[in-house]
C-alpha positions in Angstrom: -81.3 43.3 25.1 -80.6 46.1 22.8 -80.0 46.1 18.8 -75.9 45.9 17.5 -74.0 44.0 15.3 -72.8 40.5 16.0 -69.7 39.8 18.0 -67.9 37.5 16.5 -64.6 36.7 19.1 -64.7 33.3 20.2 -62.7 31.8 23.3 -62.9 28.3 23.3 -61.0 25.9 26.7 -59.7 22.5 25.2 -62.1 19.8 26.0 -60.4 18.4 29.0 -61.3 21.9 30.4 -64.8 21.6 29.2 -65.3 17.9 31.0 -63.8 19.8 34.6 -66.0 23.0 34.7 -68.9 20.7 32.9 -69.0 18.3 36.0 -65.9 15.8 35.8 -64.7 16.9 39.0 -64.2 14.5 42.3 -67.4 12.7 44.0 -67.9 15.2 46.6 -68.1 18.1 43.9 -70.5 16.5 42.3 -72.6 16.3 45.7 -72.6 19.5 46.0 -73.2 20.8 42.6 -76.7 18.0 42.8 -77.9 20.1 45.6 -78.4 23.3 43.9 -81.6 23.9 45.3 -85.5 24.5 43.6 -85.6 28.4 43.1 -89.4 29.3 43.9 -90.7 31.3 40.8 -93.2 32.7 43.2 -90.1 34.8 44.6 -89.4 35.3 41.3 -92.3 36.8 40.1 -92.5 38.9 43.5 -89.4 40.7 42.6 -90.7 41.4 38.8 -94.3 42.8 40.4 -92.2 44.9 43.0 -90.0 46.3 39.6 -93.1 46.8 37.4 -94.6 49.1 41.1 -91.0 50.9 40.5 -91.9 51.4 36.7 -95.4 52.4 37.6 -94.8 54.7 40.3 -91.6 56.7 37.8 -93.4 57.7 34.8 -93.7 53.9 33.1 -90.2 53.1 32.8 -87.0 51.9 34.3 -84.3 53.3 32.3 -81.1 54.9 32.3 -81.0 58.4 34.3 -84.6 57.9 35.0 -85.6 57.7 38.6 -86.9 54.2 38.2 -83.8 53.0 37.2 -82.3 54.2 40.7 -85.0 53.2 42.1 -84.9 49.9 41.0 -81.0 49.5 41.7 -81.7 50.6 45.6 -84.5 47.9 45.7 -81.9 45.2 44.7 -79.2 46.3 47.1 -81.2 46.0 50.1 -81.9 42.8 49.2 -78.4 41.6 48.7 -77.4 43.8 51.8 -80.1 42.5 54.2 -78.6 38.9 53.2 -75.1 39.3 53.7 -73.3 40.6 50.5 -70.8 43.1 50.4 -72.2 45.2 47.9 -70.7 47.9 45.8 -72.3 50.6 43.3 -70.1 51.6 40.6 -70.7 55.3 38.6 -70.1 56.0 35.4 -71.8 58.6 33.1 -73.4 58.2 29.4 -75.4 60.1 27.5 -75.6 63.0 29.8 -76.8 61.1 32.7 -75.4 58.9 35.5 -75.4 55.5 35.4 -75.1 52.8 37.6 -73.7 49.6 38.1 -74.7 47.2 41.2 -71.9 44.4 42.1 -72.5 41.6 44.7 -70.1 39.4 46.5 -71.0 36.5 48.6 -68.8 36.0 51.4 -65.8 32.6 50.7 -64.2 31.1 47.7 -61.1 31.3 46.2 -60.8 34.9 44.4 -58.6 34.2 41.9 -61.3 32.0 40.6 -64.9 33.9 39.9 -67.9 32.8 39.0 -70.1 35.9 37.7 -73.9 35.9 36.7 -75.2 39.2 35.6 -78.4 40.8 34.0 -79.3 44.0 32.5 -81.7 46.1 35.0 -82.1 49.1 33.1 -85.6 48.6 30.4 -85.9 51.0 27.5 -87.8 54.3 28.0 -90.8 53.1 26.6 -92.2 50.9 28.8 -91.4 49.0 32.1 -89.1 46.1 30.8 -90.6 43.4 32.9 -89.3 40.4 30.4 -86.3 42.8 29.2 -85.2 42.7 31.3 -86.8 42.3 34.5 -87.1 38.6 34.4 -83.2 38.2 34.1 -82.8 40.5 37.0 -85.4 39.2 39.2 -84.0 35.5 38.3 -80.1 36.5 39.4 -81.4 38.2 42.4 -83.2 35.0 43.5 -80.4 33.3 42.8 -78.3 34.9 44.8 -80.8 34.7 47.9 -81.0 31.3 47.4 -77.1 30.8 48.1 -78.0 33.1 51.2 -80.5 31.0 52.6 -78.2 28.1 51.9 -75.1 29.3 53.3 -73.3 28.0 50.1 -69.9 28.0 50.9 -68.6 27.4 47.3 -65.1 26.5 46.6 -64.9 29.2 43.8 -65.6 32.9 44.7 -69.4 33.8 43.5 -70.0 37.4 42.4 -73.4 38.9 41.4 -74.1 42.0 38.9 -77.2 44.2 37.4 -75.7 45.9 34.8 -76.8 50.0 33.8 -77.4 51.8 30.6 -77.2 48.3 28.3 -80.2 49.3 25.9 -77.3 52.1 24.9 -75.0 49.9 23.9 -73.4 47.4 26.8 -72.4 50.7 28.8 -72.2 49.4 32.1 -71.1 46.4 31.5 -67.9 47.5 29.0 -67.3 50.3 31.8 -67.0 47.7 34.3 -64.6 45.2 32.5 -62.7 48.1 31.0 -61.7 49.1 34.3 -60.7 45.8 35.5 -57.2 45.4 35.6 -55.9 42.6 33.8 -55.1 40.8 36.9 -58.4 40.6 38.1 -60.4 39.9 34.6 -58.2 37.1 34.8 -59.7 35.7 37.9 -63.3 35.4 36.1 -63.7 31.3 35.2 -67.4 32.1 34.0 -69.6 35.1 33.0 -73.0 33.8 33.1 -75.7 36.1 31.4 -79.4 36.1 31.8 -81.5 38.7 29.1 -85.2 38.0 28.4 -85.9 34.6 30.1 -89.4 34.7 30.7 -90.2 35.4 27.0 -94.5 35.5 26.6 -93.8 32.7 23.5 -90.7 31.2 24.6 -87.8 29.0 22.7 -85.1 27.8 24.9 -81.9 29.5 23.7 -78.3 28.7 25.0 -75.4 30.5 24.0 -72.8 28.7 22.4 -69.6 30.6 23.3 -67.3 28.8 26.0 -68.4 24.8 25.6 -68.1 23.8 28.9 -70.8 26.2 30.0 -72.8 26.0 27.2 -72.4 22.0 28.3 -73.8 23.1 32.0 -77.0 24.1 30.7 -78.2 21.8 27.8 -77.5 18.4 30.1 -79.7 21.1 33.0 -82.6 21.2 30.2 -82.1 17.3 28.6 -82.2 16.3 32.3 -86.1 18.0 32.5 -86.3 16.4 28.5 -86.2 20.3 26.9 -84.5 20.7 23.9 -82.5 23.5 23.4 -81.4 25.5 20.2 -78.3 27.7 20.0 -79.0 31.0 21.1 -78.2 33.5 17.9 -80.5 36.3 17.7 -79.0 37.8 20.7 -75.6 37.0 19.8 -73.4 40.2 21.1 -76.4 42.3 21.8 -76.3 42.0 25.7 -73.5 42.5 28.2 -72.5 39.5 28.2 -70.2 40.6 24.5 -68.2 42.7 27.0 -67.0 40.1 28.9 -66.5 38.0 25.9 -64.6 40.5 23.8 -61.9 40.3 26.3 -61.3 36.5 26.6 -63.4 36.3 29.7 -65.7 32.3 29.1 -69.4 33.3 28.9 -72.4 31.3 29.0 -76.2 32.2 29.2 -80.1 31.6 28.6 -82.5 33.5 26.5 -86.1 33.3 25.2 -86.6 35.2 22.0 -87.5 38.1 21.4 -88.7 40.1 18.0 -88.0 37.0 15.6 -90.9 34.9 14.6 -91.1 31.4 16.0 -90.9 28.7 13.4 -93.7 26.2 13.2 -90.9 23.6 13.8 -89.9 25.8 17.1 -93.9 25.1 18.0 -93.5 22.3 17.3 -90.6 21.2 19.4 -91.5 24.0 22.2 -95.4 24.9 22.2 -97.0 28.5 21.5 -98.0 30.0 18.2 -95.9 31.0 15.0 -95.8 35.0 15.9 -93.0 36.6 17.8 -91.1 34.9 21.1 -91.8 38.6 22.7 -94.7 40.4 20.7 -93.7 43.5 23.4 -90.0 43.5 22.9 -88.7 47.2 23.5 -92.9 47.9 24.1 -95.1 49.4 26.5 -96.8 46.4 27.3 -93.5 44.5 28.9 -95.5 44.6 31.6 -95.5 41.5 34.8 -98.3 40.3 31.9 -95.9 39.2 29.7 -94.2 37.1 31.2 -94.4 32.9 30.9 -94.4 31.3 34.0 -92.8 28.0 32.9 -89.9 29.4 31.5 -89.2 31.9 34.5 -89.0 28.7 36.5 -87.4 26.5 34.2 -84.8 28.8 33.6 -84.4 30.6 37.3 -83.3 26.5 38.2 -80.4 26.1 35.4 -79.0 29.2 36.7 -78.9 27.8 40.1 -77.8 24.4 38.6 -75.0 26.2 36.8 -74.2 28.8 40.1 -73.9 25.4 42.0 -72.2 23.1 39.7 -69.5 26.4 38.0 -68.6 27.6 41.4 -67.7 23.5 43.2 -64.8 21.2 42.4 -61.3 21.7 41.8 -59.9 24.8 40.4 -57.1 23.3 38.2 -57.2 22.3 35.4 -55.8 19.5 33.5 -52.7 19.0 31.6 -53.5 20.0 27.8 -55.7 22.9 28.2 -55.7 25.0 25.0 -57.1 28.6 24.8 -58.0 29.9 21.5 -59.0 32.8 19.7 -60.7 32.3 16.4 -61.8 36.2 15.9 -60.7 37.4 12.2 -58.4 40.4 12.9 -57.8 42.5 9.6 -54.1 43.0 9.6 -53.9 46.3 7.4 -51.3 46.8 4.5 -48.2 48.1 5.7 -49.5 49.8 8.9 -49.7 49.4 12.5 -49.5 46.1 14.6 -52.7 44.3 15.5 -53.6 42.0 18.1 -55.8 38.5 18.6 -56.0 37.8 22.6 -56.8 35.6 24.8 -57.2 35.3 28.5 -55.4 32.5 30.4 -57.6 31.4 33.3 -56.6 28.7 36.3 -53.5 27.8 35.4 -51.3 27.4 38.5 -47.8 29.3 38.8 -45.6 29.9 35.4 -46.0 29.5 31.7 -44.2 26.2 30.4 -40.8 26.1 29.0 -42.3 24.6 26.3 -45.6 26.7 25.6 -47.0 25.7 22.4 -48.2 28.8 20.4 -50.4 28.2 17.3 -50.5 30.8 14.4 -53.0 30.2 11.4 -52.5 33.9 9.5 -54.1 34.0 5.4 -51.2 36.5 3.6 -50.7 37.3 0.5 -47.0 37.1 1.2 -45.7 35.9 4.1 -42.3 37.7 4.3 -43.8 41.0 4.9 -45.0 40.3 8.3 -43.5 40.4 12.0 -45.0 38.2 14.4 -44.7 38.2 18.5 -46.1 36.9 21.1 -46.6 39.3 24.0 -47.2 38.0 27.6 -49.1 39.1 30.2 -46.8 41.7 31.4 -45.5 42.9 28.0 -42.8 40.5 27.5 -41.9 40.2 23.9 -41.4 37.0 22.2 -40.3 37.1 18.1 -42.1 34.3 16.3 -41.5 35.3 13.0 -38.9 38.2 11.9 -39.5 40.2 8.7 -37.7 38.6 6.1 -37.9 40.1 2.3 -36.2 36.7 0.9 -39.7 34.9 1.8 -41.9 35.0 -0.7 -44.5 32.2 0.9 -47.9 33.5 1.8 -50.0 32.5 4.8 -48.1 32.0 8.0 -49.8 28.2 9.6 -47.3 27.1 12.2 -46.8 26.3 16.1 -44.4 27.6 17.2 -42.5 26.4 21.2 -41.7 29.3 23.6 -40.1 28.9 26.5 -41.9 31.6 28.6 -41.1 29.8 31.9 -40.4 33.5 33.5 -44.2 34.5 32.9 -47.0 34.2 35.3 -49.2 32.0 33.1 -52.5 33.8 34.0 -53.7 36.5 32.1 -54.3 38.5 28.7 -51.6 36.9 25.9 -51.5 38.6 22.9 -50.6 37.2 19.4 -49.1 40.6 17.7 -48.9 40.8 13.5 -47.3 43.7 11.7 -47.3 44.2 7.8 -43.9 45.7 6.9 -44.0 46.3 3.5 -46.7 47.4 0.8 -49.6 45.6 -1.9 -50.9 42.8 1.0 -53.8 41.5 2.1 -54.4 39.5 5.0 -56.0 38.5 8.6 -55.3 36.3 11.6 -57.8 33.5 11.4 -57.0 32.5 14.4 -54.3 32.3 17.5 -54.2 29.4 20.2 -52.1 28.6 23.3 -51.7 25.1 24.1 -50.6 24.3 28.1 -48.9 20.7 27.8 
């Protein structure tokens, strides 16, 4: 997990969304989501001692352009290869040095409806990254033997990642999403991200972006009677913020890492009040710092999520509601900007009768041009320019009938300032599927 400012976009599905990906879905579903099987943290710790050999045996570290980064990427693949994934490496280049993404699909599902978990594999250049992030890795890869050995036959596609050059700033992960087309980053139900879970002093951290996935995990850990906190110290620091930024639902564990541990965190979880990971970003990241309980409890509720995400019904109910609630500066008389948000598993066209909702803080309301732009560019005027209206803030829903558009994909709520001496933002833009 590297160090960057917070990402603030949040995409939210309407509860009835939340209760189907969450586990309201028919009997059998919920059969096969209960037999997401025990992931042995033996195997787990075998992978982390084979990546801290790889650190070892190339100069301490596993990071990016390093050979033990390569190293460690070829070690994964033959893995997934030997057990039946199509594999593919993507290339990209950063900081003078190639990098390298690793991407995993299992064999079945419906494609148009993805379930991803990913995990940085690259560790900083000072030291081997075992718990960053080595224990996310090692867990995912697990994981996705474990489907192997099963012969999960998912009713949702499952797709696997390790992610290059994150402790740069996301790289990999933002050059994978950025050349998605918008087609296919609209097939991705769930992004499921796993940085630092085996922390030496652990909390039990779940991030709170997309609610039904969030949901997954903290009825995983009440089941097992763990408490969980909200997960904010890594908050847009790991990759996934890439899928995020784009409207993509993502979900993940975490263990700490630099921040102290409050005595009520001891309290509630065990261990001492000093840092969750005294060798964050250290030299000493080593397969000794690592907590055994946590590797296992956590390498589980990703299978429990893997399992429960990936069975059940695709569609989803009637009232479904995306929702951006971002802040997007608009600036004073100058170009358009945007609030988006990705449409997922909605079946064939957009409603006649798509409800659109606006909440925009102005200082006058006249000056601004509102559309909504669909998927393929399509333009709809929600609000014209009109001098005569001196009103500020524009709080409305507004119907569209955008029964020509394919309903899935990137929808954009578009606000110009026409004239000069405002101030403003969208607070937030929401699409409502009746």
């Amino acid at each position: 997990m590297r160090h960057s400012a917070r990402q603030r976009a949040l995409i939210v599905a309407g509860a009835a969304l939340a209760g189907l990906l969450a586990g309201a879905v028919p009997t059998a579903s919920a059969q096969q989501a209960a037999a997401a099987p025990d992931i042995p943290v033996a195997n787990v710790k075998q992978h982390l001692a084979d990546l801290q050999s790889i650190a070892t045996a190339n100069g301490g570290n596993r990071a990016h352009g390093r050979a033990g980064y390569r190293a460690s990427l070829d070690f994964v693949k033959a893995k997934l290869d030997a057990a039946g994934y199509t594999t593919t490496i993507q290339q990209f280049t950063s900081s003078g040095a190639t990098g390298y993404n690793l991407i995993a699909d299992w064999p079945g599902g419906d494609t148009s409806q993805i379930v991803m978990a990913g995990a940085h594999l690259d560790s900083v250049t000072s030291g081997p990254g075992i718990n960053d992030n080595g224990s996310g890795s090692a867990a995912v890869l697990e994981n996705a033997l474990a489907v192997a050995r099963a012969d999960y036959q998912p009713d949702k596609h499952l797709r696997f990642a390790w992610w290059g050059a994150e402790e740069l700033g996301l790289v990999g992960s933002r050059y994978y999403v950025n050349n998605l087309p918008s087609a296919e980053r609209a097939k991705i139900s769930a992004y499921l991200n796993f940085d630092m879970i085996g922390s030496p002093n652990p909390g039990y951290f779940v991030y709170d972006d997309d609610p039904a996935i969030e949901k997954t995990f903290k009825d995983y850990f009440a089941g097992l009677g763990v408490p969980t906190e909200i997960e904010t110290e890594g908050d847009g620091r790991s990759d996934h913020a890439s899928f995020k930024n784009v409207g993509i639902p993502v979900g993940g564990l975490f263990t700490g890492a630099s921040r102290t541990k409050t005595s009520a965190q001891v309290q509630k979880w065990g261990g001492t009040t000093t840092s969750f990971d005294r060798c964050y970003h250290s030299s000493c990241d080593t397969t000794s710092n690592i907590n055994d309980t946590a590797l296992d409890r956590n390498s589980d509720a990703i299978a429990h999520a893997i399992w429960t995400l990936s069975s059940g019904t695709t569609n989803p109910p009637t009232g479904t509601v995306f929702e951006n609630t971002a802040d997007v500066t608009i600036p004073d008389y100058g170009a358009a900007v945007t609030s988006s948000v990705n449409v997922t598993g909605i079946p064939g066209n957009a409603p006649s009768d798509l409800a659109v909702g606006v909440d925009i803080v102005h200082t006058w309301r006249g000056d601004l041009v509102v559309d909504l732009v669909a998927p393929d560019g399509t333009v709809y005027n929600l609000k014209p320019y009109s001098s005569s209206d001196s009103a500020d803030n524009v709080k409305a829903t507004y119907t569209v009938n955008a029964s020509s558009e394919t309903a899935n994909g990137t929808w954009s709520l578009r606000v110009q300032d026409r004239a000069r001496y405002d101030t403003g933002y969208i607070n937030s833009f929401k699409l409502t599927f009746p």
